[in-house]
PDB file of the backbone (N, CA, C, O) and the ligand in Angstrom, with CONECT records:
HET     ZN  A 101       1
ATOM      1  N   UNK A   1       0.844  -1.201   0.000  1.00  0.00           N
ATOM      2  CA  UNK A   1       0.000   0.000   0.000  1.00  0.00           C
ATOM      3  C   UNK A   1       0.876   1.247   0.000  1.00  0.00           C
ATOM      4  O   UNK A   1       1.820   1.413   0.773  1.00  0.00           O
ATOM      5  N   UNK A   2       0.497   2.073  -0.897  1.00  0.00           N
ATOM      6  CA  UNK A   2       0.898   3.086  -0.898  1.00  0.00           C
ATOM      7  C   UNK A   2       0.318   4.478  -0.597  1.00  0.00           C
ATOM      8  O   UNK A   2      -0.907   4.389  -0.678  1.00  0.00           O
ATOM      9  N   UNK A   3       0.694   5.706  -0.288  1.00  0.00           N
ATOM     10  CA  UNK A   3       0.126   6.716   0.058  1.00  0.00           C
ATOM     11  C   UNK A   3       0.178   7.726  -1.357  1.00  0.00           C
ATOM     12  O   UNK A   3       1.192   7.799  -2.052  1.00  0.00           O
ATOM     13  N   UNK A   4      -1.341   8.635  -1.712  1.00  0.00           N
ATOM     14  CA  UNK A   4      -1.173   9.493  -2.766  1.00  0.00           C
ATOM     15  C   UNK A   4      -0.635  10.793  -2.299  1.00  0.00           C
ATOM     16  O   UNK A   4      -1.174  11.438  -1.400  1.00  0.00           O
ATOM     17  N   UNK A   5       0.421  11.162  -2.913  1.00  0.00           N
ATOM     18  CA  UNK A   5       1.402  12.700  -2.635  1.00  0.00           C
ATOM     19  C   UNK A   5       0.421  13.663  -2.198  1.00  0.00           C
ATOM     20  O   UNK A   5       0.575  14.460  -1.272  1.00  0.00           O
ATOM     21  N   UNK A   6      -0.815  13.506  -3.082  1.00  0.00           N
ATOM     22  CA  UNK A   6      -1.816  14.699  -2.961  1.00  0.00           C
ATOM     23  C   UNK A   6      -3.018  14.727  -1.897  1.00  0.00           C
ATOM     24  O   UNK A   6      -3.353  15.655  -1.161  1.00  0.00           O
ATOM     25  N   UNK A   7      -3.465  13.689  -2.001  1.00  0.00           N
ATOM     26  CA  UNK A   7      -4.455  13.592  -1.323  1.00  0.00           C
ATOM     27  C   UNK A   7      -4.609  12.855  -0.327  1.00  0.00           C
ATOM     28  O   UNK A   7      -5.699  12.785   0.240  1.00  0.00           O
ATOM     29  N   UNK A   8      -3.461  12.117   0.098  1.00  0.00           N
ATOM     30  CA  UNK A   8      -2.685  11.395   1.105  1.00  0.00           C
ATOM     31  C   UNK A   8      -3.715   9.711   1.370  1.00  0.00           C
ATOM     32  O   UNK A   8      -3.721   9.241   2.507  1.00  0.00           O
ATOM     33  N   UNK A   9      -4.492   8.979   0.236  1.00  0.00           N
ATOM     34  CA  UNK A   9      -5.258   8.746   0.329  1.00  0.00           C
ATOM     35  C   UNK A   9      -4.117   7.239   0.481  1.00  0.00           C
ATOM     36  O   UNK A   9      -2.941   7.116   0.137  1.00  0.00           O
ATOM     37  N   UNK A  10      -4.864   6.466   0.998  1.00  0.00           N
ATOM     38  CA  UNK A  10      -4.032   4.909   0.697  1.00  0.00           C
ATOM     39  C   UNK A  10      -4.596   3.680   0.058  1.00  0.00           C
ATOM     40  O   UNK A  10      -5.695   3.268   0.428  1.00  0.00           O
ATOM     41  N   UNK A  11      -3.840   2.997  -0.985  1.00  0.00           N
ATOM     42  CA  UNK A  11      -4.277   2.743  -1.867  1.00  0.00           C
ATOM     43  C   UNK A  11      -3.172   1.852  -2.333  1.00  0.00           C
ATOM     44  O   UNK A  11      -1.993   1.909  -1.983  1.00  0.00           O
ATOM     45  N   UNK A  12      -4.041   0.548  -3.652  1.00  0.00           N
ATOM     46  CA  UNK A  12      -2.830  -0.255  -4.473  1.00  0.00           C
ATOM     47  C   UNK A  12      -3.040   0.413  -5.931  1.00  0.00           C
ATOM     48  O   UNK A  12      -2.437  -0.305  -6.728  1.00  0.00           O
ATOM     49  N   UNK A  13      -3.353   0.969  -6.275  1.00  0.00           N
ATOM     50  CA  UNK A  13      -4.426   1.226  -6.787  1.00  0.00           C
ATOM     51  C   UNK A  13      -2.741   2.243  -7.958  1.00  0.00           C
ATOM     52  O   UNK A  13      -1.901   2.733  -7.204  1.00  0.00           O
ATOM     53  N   UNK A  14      -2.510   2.395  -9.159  1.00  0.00           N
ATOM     54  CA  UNK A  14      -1.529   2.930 -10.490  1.00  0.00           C
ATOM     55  C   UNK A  14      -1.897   4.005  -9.871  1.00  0.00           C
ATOM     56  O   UNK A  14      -1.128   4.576  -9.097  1.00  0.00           O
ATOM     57  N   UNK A  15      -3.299   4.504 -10.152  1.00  0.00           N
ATOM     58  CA  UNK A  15      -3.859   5.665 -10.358  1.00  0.00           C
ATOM     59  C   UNK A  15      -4.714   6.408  -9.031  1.00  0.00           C
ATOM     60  O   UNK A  15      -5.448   5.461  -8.747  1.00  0.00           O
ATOM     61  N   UNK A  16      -4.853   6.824  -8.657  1.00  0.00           N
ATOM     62  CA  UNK A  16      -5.382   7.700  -7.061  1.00  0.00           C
ATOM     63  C   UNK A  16      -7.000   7.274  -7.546  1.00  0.00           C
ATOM     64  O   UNK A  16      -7.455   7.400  -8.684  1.00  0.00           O
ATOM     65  N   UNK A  17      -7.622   6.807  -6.496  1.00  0.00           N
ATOM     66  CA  UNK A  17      -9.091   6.597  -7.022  1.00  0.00           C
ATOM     67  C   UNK A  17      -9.664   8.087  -6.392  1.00  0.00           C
ATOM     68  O   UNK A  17     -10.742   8.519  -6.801  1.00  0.00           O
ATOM     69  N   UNK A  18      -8.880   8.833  -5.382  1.00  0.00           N
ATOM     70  CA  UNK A  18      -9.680   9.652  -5.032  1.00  0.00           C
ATOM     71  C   UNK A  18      -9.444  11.155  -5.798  1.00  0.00           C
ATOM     72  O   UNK A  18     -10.338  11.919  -6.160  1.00  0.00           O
ATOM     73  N   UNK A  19      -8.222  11.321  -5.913  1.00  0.00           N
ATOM     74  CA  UNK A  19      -7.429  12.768  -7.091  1.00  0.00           C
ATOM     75  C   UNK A  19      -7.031  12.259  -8.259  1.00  0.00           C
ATOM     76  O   UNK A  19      -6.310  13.021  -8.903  1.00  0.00           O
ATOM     77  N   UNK A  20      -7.297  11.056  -8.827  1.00  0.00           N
ATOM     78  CA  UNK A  20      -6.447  10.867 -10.112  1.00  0.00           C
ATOM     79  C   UNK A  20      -5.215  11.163 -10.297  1.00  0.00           C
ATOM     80  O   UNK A  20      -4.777  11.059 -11.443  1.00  0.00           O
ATOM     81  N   UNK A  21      -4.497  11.526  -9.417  1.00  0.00           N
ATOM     82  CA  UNK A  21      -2.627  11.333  -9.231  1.00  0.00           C
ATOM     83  C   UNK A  21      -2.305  10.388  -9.224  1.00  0.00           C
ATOM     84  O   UNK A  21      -2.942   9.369  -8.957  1.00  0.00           O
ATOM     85  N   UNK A  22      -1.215  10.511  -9.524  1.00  0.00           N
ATOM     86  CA  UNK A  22       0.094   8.634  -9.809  1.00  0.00           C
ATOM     87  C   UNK A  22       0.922   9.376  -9.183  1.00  0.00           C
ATOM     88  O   UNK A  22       1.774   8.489  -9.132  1.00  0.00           O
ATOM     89  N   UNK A  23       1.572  10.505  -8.495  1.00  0.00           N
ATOM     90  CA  UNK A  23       2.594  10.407  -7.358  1.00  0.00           C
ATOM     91  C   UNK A  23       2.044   9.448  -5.971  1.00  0.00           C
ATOM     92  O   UNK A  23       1.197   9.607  -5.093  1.00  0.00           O
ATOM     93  N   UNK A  24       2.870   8.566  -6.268  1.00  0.00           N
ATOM     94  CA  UNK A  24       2.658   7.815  -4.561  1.00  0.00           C
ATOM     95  C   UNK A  24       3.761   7.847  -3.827  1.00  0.00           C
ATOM     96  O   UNK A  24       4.729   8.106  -4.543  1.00  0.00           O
ATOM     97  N   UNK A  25       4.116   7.656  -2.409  1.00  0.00           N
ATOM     98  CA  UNK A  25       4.854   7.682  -1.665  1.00  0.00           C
ATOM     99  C   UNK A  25       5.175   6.168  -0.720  1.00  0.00           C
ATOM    100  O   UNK A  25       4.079   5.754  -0.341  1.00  0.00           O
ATOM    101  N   UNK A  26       6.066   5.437  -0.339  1.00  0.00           N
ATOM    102  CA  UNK A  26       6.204   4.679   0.736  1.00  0.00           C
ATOM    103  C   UNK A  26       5.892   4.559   1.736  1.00  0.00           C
ATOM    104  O   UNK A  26       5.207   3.742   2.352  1.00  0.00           O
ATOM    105  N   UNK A  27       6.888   6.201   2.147  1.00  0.00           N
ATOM    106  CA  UNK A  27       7.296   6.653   3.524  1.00  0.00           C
ATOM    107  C   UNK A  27       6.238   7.455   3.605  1.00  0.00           C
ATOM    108  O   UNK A  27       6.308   8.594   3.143  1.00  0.00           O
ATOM    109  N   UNK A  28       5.012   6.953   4.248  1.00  0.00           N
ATOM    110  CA  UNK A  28       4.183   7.497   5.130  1.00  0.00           C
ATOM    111  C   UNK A  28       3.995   7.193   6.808  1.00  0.00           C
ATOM    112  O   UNK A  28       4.212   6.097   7.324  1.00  0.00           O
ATOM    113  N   UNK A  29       3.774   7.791   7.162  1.00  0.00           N
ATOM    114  CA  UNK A  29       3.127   7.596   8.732  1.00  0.00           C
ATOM    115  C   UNK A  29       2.317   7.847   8.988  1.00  0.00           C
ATOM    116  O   UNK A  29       1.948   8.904   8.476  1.00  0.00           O
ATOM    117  N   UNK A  30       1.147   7.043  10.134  1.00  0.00           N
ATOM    118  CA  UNK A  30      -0.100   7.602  10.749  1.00  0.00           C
ATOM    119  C   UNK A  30      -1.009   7.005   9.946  1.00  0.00           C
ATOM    120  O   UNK A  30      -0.448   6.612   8.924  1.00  0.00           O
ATOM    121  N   UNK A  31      -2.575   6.680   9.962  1.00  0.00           N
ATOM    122  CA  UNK A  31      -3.445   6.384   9.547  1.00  0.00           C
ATOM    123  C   UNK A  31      -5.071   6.835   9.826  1.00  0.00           C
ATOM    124  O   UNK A  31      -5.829   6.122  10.484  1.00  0.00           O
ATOM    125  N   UNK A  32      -5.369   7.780   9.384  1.00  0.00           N
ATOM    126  CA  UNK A  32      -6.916   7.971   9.188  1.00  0.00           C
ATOM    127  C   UNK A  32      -7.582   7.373   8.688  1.00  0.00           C
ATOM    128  O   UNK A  32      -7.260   6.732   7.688  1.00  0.00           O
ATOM    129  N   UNK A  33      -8.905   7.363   9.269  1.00  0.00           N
ATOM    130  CA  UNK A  33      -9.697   5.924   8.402  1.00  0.00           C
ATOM    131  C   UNK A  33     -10.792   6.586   8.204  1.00  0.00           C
ATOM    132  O   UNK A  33     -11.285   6.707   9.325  1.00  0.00           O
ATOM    133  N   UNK A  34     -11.586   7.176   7.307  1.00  0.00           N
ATOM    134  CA  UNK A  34     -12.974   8.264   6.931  1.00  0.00           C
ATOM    135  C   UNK A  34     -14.086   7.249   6.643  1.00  0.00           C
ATOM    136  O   UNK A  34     -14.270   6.667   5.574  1.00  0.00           O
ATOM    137  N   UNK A  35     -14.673   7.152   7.577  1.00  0.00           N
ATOM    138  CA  UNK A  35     -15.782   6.480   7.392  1.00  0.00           C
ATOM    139  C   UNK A  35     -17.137   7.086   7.098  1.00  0.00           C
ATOM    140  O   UNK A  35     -18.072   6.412   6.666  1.00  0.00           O
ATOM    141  N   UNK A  36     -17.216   8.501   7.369  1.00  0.00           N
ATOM    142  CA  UNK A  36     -18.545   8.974   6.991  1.00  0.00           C
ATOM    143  C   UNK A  36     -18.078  10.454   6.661  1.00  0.00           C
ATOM    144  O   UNK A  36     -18.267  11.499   7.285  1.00  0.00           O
ATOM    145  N   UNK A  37     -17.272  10.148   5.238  1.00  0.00           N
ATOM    146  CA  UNK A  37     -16.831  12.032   4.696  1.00  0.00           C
ATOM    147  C   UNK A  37     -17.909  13.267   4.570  1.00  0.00           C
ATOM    148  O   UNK A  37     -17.645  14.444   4.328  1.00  0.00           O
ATOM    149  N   UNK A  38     -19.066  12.733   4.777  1.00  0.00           N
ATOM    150  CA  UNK A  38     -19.910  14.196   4.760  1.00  0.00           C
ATOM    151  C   UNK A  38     -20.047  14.620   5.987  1.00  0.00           C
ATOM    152  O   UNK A  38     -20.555  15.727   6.165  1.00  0.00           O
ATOM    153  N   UNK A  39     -19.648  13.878   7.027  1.00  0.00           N
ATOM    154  CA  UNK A  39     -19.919  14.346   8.286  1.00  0.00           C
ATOM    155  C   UNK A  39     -19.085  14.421   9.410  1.00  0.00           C
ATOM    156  O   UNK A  39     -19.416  14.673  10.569  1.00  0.00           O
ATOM    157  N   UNK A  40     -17.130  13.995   8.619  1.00  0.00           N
ATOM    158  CA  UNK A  40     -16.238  14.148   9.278  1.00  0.00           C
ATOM    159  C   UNK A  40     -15.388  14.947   9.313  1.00  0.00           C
ATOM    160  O   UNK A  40     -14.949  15.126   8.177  1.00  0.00           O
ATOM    161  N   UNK A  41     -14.759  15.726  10.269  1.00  0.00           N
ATOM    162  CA  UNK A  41     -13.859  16.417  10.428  1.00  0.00           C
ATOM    163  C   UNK A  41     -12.675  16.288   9.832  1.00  0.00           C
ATOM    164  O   UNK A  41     -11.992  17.078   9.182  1.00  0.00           O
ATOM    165  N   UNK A  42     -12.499  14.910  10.224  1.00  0.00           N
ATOM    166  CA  UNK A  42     -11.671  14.722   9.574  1.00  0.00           C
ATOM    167  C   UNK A  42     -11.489  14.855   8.093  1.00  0.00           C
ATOM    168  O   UNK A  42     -10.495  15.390   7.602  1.00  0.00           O
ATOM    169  N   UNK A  43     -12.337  14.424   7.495  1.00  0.00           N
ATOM    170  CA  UNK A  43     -12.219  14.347   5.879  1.00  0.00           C
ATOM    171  C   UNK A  43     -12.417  16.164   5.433  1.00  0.00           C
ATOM    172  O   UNK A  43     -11.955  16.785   4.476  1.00  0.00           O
ATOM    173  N   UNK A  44     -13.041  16.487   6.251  1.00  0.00           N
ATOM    174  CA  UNK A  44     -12.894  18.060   6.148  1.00  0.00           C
ATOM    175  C   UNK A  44     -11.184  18.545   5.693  1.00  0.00           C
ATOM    176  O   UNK A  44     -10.644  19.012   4.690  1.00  0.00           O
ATOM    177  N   UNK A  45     -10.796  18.164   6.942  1.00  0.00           N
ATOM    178  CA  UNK A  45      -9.385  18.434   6.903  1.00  0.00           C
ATOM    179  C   UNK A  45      -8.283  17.756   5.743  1.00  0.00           C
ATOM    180  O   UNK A  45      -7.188  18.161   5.353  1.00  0.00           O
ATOM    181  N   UNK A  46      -8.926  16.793   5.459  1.00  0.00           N
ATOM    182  CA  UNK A  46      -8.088  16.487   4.400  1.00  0.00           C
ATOM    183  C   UNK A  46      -8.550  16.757   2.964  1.00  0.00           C
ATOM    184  O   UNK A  46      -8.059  16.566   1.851  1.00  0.00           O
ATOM    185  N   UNK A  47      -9.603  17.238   3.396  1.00  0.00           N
ATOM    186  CA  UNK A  47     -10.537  17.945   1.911  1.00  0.00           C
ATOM    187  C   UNK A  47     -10.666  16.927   1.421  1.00  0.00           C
ATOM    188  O   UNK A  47      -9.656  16.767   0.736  1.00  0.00           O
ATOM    189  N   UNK A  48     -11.319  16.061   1.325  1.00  0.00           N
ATOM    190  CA  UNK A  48     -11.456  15.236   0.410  1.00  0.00           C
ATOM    191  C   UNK A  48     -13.098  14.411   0.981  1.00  0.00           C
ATOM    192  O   UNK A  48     -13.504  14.081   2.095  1.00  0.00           O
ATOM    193  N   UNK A  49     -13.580  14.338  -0.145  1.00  0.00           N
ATOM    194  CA  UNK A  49     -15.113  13.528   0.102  1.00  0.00           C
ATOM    195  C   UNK A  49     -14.827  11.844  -0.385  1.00  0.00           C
ATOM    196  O   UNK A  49     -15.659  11.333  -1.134  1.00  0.00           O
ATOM    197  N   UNK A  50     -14.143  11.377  -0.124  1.00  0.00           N
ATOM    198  CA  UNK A  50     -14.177   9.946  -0.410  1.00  0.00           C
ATOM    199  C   UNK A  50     -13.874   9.081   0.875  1.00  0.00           C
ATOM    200  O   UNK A  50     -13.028   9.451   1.690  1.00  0.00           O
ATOM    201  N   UNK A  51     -14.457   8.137   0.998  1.00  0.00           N
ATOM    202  CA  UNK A  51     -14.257   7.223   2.278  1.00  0.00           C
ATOM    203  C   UNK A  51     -12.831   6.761   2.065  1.00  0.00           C
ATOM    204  O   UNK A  51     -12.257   7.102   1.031  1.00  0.00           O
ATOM    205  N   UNK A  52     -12.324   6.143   2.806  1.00  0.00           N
ATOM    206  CA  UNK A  52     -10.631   5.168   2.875  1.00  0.00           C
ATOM    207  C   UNK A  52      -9.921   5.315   3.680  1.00  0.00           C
ATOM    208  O   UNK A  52     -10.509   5.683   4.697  1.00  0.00           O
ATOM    209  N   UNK A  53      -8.751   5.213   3.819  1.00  0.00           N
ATOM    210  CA  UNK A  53      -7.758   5.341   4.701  1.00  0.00           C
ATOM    211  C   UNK A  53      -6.938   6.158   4.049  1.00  0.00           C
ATOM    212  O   UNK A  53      -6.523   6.074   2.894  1.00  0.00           O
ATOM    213  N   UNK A  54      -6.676   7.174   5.096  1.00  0.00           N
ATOM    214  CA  UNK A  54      -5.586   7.938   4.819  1.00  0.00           C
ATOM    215  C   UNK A  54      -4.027   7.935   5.388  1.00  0.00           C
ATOM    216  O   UNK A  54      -3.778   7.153   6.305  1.00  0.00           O
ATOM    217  N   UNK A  55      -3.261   8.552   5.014  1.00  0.00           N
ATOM    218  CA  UNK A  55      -2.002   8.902   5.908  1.00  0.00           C
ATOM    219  C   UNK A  55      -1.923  10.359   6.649  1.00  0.00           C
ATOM    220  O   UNK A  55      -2.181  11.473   6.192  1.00  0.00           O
ATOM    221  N   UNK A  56      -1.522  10.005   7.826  1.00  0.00           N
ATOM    222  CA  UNK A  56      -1.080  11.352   8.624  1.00  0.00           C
ATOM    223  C   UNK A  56      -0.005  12.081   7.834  1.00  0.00           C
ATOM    224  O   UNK A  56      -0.067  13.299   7.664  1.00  0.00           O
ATOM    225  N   UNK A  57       0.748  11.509   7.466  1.00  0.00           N
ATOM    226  CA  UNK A  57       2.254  12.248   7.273  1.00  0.00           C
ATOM    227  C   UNK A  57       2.850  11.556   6.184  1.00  0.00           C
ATOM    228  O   UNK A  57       3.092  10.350   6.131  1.00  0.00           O
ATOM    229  N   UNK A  58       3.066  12.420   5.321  1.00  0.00           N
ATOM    230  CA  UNK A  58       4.006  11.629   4.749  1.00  0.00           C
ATOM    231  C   UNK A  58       5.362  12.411   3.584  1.00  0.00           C
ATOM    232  O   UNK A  58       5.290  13.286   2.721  1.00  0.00           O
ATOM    233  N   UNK A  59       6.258  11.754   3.997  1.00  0.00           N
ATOM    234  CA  UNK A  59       7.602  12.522   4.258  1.00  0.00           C
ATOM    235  C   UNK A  59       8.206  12.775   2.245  1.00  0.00           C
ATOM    236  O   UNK A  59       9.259  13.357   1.985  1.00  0.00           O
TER     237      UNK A  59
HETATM  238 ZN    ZN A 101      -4.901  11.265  -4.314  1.00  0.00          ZN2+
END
């Protein structure tokens, strides 16, 4: 699994299912998990409306 540069989304996935980016990263840390993006803070914060797992950090 990899993390998307942009949208820090995590994924096996060539292509970002959530930004359509192909920068991915390794070296991530941390894990968010958005289970209900219309009504989370979290996903607020990462701007993004798609459910998944995210990365905290990534270097
Ligand atoms: Zn992305």
């Amino acid at each position: 699994m990899r993390a998307c540069r942009h949208c820090k989304n995590i994924n096996d996935a060539q292509v970002c299912p959530v930004c359509k980016n192909t920068e991915f990263s390794d070296d991530y840390s941390g894990l968010l998990v958005v289970v209900d993006p219309e009504n989370s803070i979290l996903a607020e914060k990462l701007e993004t409306k798609e459910q998944g797992n995210y990365a905290l950090k990534i270097r």
